[in-house]
N, C-alpha and C positions, 0 to 999 in steps of 0.2 A: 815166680814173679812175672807178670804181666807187663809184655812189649809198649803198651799200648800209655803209658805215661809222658806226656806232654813236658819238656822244662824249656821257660822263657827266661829271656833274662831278663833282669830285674830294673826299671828304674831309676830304684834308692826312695822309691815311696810306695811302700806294700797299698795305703789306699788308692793312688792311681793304677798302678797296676791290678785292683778289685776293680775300676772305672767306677768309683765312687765322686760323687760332686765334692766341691770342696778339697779337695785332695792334700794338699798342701796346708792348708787349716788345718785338717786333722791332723798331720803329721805335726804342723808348729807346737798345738796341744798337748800331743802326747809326748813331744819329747820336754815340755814344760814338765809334765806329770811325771818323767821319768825323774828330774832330778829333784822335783818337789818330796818324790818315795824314797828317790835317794838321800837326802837331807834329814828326812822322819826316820829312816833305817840309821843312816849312820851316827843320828844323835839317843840313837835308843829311844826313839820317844813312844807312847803308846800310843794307840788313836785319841783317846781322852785326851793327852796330854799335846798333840798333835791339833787337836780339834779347838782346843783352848787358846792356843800361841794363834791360830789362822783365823780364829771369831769367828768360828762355822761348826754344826753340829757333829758330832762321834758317828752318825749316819753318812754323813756327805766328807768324810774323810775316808770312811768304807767302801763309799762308792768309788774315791777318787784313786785309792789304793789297789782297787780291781777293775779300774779300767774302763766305768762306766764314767764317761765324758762329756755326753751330751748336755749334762744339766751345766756344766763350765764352761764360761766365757771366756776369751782369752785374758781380757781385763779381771776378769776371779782370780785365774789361776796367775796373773802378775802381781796381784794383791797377795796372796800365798807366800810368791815368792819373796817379798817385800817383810812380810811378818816372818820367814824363816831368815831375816836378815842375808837376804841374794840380792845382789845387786843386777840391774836390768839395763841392759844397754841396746837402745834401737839402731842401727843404722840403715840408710835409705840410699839406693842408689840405682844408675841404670840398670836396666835390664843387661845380662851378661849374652855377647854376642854368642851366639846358638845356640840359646834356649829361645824357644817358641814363642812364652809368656815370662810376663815377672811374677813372682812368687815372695813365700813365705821364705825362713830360715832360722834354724835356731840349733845354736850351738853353745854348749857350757865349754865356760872356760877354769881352768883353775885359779886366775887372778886377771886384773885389769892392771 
C-alpha cells in the first residue's frame, strides 16, 4: 500500500468537496431522490408502476433510480414527491452564523 494517499475532511457535501458549481443543489436533489427510491423501494413498486403513480415515463424513473439527475428540477422531483404522497415543507430563514453562505437543506422526517 502506497504512503502517498491524501484524506481530507469532509464538508458534509461530497459535491463541494469535488468543487463542483451548485453544490448544495445537487446535494438538496439527491437527497430528494434518495427518499423518492426509498418510497418506490419500500412500497415494492416497479418502475412501471413507479412511473405511472409520478406521470413520467419507466425511462426517466430509470434514470432517476440511477442517479442520473440532471434532467430533474427540483420542482420535478417535489412533484414526485407529492404523487408518492410526501408531504413537503419549505422553511426559510437566516443564514446560520458561521457558515459563509446561505444554502440549501433537506432533511426527511418520519412525521410533521
Amino acid at each position: 500500500m502506497k504512503d502517498d494517499i491524501e484524506v481530507h475532511d469532509s464538508s458534509g457535501n461530497v459535491f463541494e468537496d469535488m468543487g463542483m458549481r451548485d453544490a448544495e443543489e445537487r446535494l438538496a436533489k439527491a437527497e430528494l431522490v434518495r427518499v423518492i427510491r426509498k418510497t418506490i423501494h419500500d412500497r415494492k413498486l416497479t418502475q412501471a408502476e413507479a412511473a405511472e403513480i409520478l406521470g413520467a415515463a419507466q425511462p426517466d424513473v430509470s434514470d432517476l433510480v440511477r442517479g442520473k439527475l440532471s434532467r430533474f428540477s427540483m420542482e420535478r422531483l417535489e412533484r414526485f414527491l407529492n404523487a408518492l404522497d410526501m408531504e413537503i415543507r419549505i422553511q426559510v430563514g437566516p443564514r446560520p452564523s458561521g457558515k459563509s453562505r446561505a444554502g440549501i437543506t433537506v432533511e426527511f422526517v418520519g412525521s410533521f
